[in-house]
C-alpha positions as CSV (number, residue, x, y, z in Angstrom):
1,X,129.5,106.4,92.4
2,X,127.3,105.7,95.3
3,X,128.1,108.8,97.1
4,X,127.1,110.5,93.5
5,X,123.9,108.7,93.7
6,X,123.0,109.2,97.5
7,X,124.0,113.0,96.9
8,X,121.1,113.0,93.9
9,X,118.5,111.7,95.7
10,X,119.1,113.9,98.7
11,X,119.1,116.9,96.4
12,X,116.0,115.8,95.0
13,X,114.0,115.3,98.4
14,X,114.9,118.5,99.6
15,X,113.7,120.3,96.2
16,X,110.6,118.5,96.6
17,X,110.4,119.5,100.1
18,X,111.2,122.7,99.2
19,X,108.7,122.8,96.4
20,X,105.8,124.4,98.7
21,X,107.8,127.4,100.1
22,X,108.7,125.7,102.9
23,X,110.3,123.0,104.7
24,X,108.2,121.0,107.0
25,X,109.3,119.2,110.2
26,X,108.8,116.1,109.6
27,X,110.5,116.7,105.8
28,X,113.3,118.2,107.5
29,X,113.7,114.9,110.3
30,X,113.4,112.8,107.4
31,X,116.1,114.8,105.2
32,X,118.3,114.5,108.7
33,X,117.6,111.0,108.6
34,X,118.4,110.1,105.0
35,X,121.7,112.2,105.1
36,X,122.9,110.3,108.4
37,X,122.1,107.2,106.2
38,X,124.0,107.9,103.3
39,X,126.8,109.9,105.4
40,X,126.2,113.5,104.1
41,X,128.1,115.3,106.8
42,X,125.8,118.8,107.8
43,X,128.1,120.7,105.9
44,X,127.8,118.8,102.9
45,X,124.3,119.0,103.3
46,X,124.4,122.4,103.5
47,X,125.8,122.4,99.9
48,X,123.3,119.9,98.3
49,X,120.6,121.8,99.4
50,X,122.1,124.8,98.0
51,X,122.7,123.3,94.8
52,X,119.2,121.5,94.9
53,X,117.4,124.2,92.9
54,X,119.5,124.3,90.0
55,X,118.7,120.2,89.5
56,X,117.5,119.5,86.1
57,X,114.4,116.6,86.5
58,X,114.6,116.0,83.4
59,X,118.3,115.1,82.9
60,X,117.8,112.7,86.2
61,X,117.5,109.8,84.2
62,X,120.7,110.1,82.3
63,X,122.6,110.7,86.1
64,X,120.4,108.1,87.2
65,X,120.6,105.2,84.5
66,X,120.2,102.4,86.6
67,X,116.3,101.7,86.6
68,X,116.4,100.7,90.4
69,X,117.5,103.6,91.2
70,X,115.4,106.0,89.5
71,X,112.5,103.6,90.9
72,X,114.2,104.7,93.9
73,X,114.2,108.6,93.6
74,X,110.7,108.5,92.6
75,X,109.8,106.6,95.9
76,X,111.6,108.9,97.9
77,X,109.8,111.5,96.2
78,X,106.2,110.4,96.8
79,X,107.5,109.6,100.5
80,X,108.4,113.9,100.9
81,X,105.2,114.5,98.9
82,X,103.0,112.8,101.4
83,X,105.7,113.3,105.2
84,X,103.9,116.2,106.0
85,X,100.3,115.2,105.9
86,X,99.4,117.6,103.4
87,X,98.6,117.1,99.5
88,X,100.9,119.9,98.4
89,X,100.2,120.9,94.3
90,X,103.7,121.7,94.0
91,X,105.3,119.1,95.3
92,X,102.8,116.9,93.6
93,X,103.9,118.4,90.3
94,X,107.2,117.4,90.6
95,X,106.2,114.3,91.3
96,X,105.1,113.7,87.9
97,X,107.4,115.6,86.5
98,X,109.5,113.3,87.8
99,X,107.7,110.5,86.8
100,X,107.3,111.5,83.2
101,X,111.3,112.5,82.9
102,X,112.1,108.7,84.6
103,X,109.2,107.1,82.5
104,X,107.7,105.5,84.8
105,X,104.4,103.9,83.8
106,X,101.2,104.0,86.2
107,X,101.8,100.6,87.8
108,X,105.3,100.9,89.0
109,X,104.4,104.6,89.9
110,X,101.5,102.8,91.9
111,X,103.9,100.8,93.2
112,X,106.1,103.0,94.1
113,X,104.1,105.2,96.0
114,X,102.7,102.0,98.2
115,X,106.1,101.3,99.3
116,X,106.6,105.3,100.1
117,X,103.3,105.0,102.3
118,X,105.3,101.6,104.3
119,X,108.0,104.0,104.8
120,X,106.0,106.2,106.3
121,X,104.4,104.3,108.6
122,X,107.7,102.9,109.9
123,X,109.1,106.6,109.8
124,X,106.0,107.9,111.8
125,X,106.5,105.3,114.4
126,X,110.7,105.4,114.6
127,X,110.4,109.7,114.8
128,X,107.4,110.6,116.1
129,X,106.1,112.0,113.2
130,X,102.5,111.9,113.5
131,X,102.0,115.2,115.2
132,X,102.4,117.2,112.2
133,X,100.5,114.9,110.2
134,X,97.5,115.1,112.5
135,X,97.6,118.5,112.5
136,X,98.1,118.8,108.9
137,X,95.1,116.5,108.4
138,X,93.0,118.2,111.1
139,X,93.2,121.6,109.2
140,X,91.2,119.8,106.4
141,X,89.0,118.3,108.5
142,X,90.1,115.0,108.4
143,X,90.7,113.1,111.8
144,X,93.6,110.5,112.1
């Protein structure tokens, strides 16, 4: 069950990676990082991404029916929406869509997303990945 559950939230970060047209470096080092985590050998990797696209958001919550772990998903996704230093529409819609299928309300989504941006900090420090969000951020004139 919890190989079920790490294989659904790695699925879903790497569709909202995805969700832009293409995978960043930092949201590929942090997809490496979460698989070596939840022991997703590269070739099962492989597969979950290839079966990412076909992932019904909407049915999430019924694959997902433990609330801490939906709270879960949707931090992961808020942490892939915001790894690459860019405000991405896409994978921003997901987000919500996301958020609407899981019904989250606005102050656990708050929540949620505050605990993405700790993880991030800690993730920029551990991998180095405040290069591409500097440059990300730069592009929009915005210095960090």
């Amino acid at each position: 069950m919890a190989q079920d559950i790490n294989d659904l939230l790695f699925q879903t970060a790497y569709r909202m990676a995805i969700a832009d047209g293409e995978l960043s470096v930092n949201e590929a080092t942090v997809l490496q990082v979460m698989a070596r985590a939840a022991g997703i050998s590269d070739d099962h990797a492989e597969r979950l991404k290839q079966q990412a696209v076909a992932i019904d958001l909407e049915g999430v919550a019924m694959r997902l029916p433990d609330r801490d772990d939906q709270l879960r998903l949707f931090e992961l996704a808020c942490l892939v929406a915001l790894v690459d230093g860019r405000s991405d529409v896409a994978e921003w819609r997901l987000t919500v869509r996301l958020a609407r299928a899981l019904k989250i309300e606005r102050q656990q989504a708050s929540a949620c997303l505050g605990a993405a941006l700790t993880r991030l900090r800690h993730l920029m420090k551990r991998y180095d990945l405040s290069a591409e969000i500097r440059a990300n951020l730069a592009k929009h004139g915005i210095n960090g």
